[in-house]
C-alpha positions in Angstrom: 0.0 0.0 0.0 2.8 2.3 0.9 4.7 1.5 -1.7 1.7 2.4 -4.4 1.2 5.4 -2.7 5.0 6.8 -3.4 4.1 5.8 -6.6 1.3 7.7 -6.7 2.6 10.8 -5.2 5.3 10.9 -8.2 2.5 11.6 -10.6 0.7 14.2 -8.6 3.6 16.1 -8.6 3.3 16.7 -12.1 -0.3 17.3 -11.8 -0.8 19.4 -9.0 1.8 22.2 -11.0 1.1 24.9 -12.1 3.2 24.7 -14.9 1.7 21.9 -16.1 -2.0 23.0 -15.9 -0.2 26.2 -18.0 1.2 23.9 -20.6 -2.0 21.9 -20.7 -4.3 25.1 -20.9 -1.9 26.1 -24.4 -1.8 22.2 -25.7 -5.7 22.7 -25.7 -5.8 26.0 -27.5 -3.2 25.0 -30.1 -4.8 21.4 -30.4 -9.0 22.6 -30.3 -10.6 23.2 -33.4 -13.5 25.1 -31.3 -12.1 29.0 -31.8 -14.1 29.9 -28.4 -12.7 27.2 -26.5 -9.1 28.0 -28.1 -9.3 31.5 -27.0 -10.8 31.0 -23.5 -8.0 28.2 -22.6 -5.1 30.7 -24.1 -6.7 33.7 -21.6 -6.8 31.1 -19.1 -3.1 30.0 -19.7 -1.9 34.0 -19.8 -4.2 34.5 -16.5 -2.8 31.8 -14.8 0.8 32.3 -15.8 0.7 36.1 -14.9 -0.7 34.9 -11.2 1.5 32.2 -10.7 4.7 34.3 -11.7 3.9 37.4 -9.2 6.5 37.4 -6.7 4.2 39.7 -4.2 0.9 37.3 -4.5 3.4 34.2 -3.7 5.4 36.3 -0.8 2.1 36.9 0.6 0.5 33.4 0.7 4.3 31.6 1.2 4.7 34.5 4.7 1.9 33.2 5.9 2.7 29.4 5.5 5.5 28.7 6.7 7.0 28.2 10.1 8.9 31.3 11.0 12.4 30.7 11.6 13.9 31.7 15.5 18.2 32.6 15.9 20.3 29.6 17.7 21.4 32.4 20.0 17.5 31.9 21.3 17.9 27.9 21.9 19.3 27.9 25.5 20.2 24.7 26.1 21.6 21.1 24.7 19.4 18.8 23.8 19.9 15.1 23.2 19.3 15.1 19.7 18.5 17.3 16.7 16.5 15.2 13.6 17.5 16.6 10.4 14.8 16.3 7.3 16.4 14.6 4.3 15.7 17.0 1.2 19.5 18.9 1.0 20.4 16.7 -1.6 19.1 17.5 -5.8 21.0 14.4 -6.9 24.1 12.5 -7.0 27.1 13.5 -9.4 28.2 10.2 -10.4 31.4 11.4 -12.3 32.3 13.1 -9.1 30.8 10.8 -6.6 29.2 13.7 -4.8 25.9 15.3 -3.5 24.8 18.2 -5.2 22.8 20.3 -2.9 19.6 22.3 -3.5 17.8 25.3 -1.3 18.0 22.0 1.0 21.1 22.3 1.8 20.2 24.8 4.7 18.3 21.8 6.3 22.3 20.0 6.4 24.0 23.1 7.7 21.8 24.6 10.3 21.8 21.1 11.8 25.3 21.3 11.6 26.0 24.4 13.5 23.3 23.3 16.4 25.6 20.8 17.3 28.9 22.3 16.9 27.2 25.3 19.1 26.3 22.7 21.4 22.3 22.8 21.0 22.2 19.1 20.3 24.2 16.5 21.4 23.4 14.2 18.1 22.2 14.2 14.6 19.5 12.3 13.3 19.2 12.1 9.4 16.2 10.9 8.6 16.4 10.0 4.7 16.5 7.4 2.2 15.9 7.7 -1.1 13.4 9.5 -3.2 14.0 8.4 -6.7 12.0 6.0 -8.5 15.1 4.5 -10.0 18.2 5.4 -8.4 16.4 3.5 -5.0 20.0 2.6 -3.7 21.5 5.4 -3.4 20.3 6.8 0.5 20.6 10.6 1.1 21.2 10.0 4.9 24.2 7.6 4.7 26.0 10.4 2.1 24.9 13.0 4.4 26.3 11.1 7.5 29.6 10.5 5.7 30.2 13.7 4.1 29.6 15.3 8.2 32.2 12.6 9.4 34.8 13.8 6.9 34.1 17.5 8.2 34.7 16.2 11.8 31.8 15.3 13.7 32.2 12.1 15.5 30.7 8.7 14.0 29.0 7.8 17.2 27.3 11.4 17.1 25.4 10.7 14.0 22.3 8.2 13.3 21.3 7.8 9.3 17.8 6.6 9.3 18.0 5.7 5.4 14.7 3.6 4.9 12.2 7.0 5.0 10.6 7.8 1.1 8.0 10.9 2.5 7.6 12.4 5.7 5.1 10.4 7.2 7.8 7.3 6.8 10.4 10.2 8.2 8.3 10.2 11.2 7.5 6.6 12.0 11.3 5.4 11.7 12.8 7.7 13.3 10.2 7.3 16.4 11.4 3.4 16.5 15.1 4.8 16.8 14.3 6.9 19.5 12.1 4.6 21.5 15.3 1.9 21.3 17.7 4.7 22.7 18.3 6.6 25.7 17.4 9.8 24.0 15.3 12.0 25.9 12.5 14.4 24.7 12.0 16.7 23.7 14.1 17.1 20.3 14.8 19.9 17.4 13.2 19.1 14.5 15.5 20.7 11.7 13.3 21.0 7.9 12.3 23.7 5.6 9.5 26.3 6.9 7.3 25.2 4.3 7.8 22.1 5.2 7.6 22.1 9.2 3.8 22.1 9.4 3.4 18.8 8.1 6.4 17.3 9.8 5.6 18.6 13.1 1.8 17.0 12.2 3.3 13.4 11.7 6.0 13.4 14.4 3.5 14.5 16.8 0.9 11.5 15.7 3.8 9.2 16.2 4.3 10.7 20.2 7.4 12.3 20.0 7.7 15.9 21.4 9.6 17.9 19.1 10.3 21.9 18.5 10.2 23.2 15.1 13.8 25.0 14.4 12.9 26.0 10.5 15.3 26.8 8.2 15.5 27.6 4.4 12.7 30.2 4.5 11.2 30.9 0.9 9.5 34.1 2.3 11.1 37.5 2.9 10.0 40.9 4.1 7.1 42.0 2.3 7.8 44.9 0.0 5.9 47.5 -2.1 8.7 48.1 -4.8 8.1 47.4 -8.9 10.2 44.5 -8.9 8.0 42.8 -6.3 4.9 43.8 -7.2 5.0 43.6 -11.1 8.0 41.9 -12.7 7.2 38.2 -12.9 10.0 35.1 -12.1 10.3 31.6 -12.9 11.6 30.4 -9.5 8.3 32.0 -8.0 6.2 29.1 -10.3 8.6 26.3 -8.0 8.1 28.0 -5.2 4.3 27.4 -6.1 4.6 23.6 -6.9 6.6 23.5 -2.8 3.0 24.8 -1.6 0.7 23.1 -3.6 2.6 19.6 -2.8 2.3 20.7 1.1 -1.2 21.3 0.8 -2.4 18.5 -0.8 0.4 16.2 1.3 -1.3 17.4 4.6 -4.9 16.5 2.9 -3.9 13.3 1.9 -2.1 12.2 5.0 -5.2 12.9 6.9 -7.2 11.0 4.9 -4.4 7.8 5.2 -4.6 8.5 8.9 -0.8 10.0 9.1 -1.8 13.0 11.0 
């Protein structure tokens, strides 16, 4: 069942972008021998792509989705463990045998410096693979070896390497903690789009956890021409991130997740 439902959540992706639905609106016009219908879907496509390019409509909605992140200076003391969200790695160079890191990558250094600052006295990386082909290759075990190489001790780090979505993130990493002497509650290190959901399934599972956000897609909210008028591609990702956490969290609760 789980296994379908990775499957499935693959091809949502696709579907539940706004790119795509642009794409598909233009496919229509250009295919549809109905003039009407050919016009409506290209205003539809132009409507849609203006919207879902405007960096001040996406600020807006993104500023008041996510998490808000908080300074390490305002953690005051060490806890036993940080778990770090898998999600800093785009893909695997395999000429360099390396990571490449996305916007991610914050997840992997901010749980970084919460334990060289003494915050946390361990690292969980909860992560295995998300690829429908390359299922092998686990981000946590690359992420736990690269942080060895920088100097953080072996027996400091746990990969949890089995985890495909978040709800998996949650339930294996609750068995690791109920088999050590790790004591709650613990800093739960992901993107502030992403914390609402996490903090949803980690709490289902019963373990205490305090969102510490990180790679925050929204800024200050500003009045200028470039914000308010000039459109950008990376505003239609930023779109797909929501849209995927929306319908993640409806889904989940509907699987019981949550």
């Amino acid at each position: 069942m789980q296994h379908i439902f990775f499957l499935l959540s693959k091809v949502l992706d696709f579907l539940l972008s706004p790119l795509s639905w642009i794409v598909i609106l233009l496919l229509i016009s250009i295919i549809t021998k109905n003039k009407k219908r050919s016009r409506k879907c290209l205003y539809w496509a132009i409507g849609a792509l203006l919207f879902f390019s405007n960096p001040f409509v996406l600020n807006l909605v993104m500023h008041a989705w996510e998490v808000q992140s908080v300074p390490i200076d305002s953690i005051h003391k060490q806890y036993d463990a940080v778990i770090m969200m898998g999600g800093a790695i785009r893909y695997v160079n395999g000429q360099m045998q390396r990571p490449v890191f996305g916007s991610g990558a914050d997840r992997y250094v901010q749980s970084m410096e919460l334990f060289y600052r003494n915050k946390a006295k361990h690292i969980i990386i909860s992560s295995g693979s998300g690829s429908l082909v390359y299922t092998d290759v686990k981000e946590a075990d690359l992420l736990r070896d690269q942080m060895i190489r920088i100097g953080i001790p072996a027996d400091k780090l746990i990969a949890e390497n089995q985890s495909r979505n978040t709800y998996e993130n949650a339930k294996n990493t609750a068995e690791i903690i109920q088999k050590s002497d790790f004591k709650p509650p613990f800093l739960l290190v992901t993107s502030a789009f992403h914390m609402r959901r996490s903090m949803l399934c980690f709490q289902k599972q019963g373990i205490d956890v305090i969102p510490f956000a990180v790679d925050q897609h929204s800024g200050q909210i500003m009045f200028t021409p470039d914000k308010l008028l000039l459109p950008s591609p990376e505003v239609l990702l930023d779109w797909d991130l929501l849209f995927h956490e929306w319908f993640g969290i409806a889904v989940y609760k509907v699987m019981g997740y949550l």
